[in-house]
N, C-alpha and C positions, 0 to 999 in steps of 0.2 A: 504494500500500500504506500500511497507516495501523497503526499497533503501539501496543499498552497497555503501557506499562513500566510492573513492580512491581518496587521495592525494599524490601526486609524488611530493616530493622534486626536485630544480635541479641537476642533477649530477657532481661531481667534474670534469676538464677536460675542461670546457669552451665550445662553442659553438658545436666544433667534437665532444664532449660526450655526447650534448643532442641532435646533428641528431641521433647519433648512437643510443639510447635510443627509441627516436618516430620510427625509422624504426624498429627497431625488435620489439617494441611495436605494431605497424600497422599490421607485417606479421607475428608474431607470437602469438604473448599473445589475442589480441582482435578477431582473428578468432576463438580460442579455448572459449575466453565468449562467444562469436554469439551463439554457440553450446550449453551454457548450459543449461540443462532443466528448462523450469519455467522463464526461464527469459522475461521479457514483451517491455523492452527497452532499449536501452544503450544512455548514451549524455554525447559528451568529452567536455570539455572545457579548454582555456588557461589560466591562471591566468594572466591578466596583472597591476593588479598594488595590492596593500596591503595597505589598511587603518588602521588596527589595529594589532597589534602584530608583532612578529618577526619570522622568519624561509623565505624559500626560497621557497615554493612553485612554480609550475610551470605549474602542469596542474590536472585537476580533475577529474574524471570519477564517474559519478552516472549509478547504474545498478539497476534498480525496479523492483521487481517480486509482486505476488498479497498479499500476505501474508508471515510470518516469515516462516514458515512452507516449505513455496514453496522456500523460500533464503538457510534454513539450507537443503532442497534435491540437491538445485543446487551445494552448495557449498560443499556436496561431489560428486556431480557426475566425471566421470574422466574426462570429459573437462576443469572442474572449479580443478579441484586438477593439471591436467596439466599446465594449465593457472595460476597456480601460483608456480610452480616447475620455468616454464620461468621465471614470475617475477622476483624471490627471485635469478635468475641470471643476467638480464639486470638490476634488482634496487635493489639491496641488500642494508638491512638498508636506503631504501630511501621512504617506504610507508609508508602512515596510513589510514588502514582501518576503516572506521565505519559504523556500522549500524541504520539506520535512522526509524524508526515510524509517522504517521501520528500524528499530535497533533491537532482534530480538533477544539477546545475548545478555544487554542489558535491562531490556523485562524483565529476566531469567531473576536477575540478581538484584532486584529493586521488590519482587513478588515470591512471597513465601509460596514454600510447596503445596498441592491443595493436597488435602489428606481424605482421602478415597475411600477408607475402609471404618472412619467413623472414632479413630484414636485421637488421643489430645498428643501433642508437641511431647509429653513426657515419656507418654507409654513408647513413643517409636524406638527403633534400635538408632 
């Protein structure tokens, strides 16, 4: 699985300038992702608070397709090259894109073992 992380800063302007932003982001730019090829899902989310570091984040958008392969077709197709023509107008200077990998290795070692046959952590050998 291969993910488009978008990070939206919030926009200068105060409150009026980040309705304005999520409305033309809702009616414009996210129908145009719906559309691009290869894509398997979309999840928006708000950013509400920041534990570590500094910047203004405000809201993020993960898009998953199956593989890189299937991310670098979407992301020429003219939906995803439209969808970001809009962007680079409602958030100029305000994204950061990144591209995400699966890291299974590191799952591995971040997620306890799941215990199958109904033993606690103790009884195991």
């Amino acid at each position: 699985m291969t993910t488009l992380l978008a990070l939206y800063q919030r926009p200068q302007g105060g409150p009026d300038a980040q309705e304005t932003f999520e409305r033309r982001y809702a009616a414009e730019h996210l129908p145009l992702v719906a559309a691009t090829p290869g894509l398997r899902g979309v999840s928006i989310q708000r950013v509400t608070q920041s534990l570590l570091g500094e910047g203004d984040t405000f809201l993020v958008t993960a898009m998953t397709f199956d593989d890189r392969a299937a991310l670098d077709a979407g992301l020429a197709s003219d939906a995803m090259r439209a969808a970001g023509r809009i962007l680079r107008e409602i958030a100029p200077g305000l994204t950061t894109l990144l591209v995400l990998e699966d890291a299974p290795e590191l799952d591995a070692a971040a997620s306890p073992a799941v215990d199958t046959v109904g033993t606690t952590a103790e009884e195991r050998p």
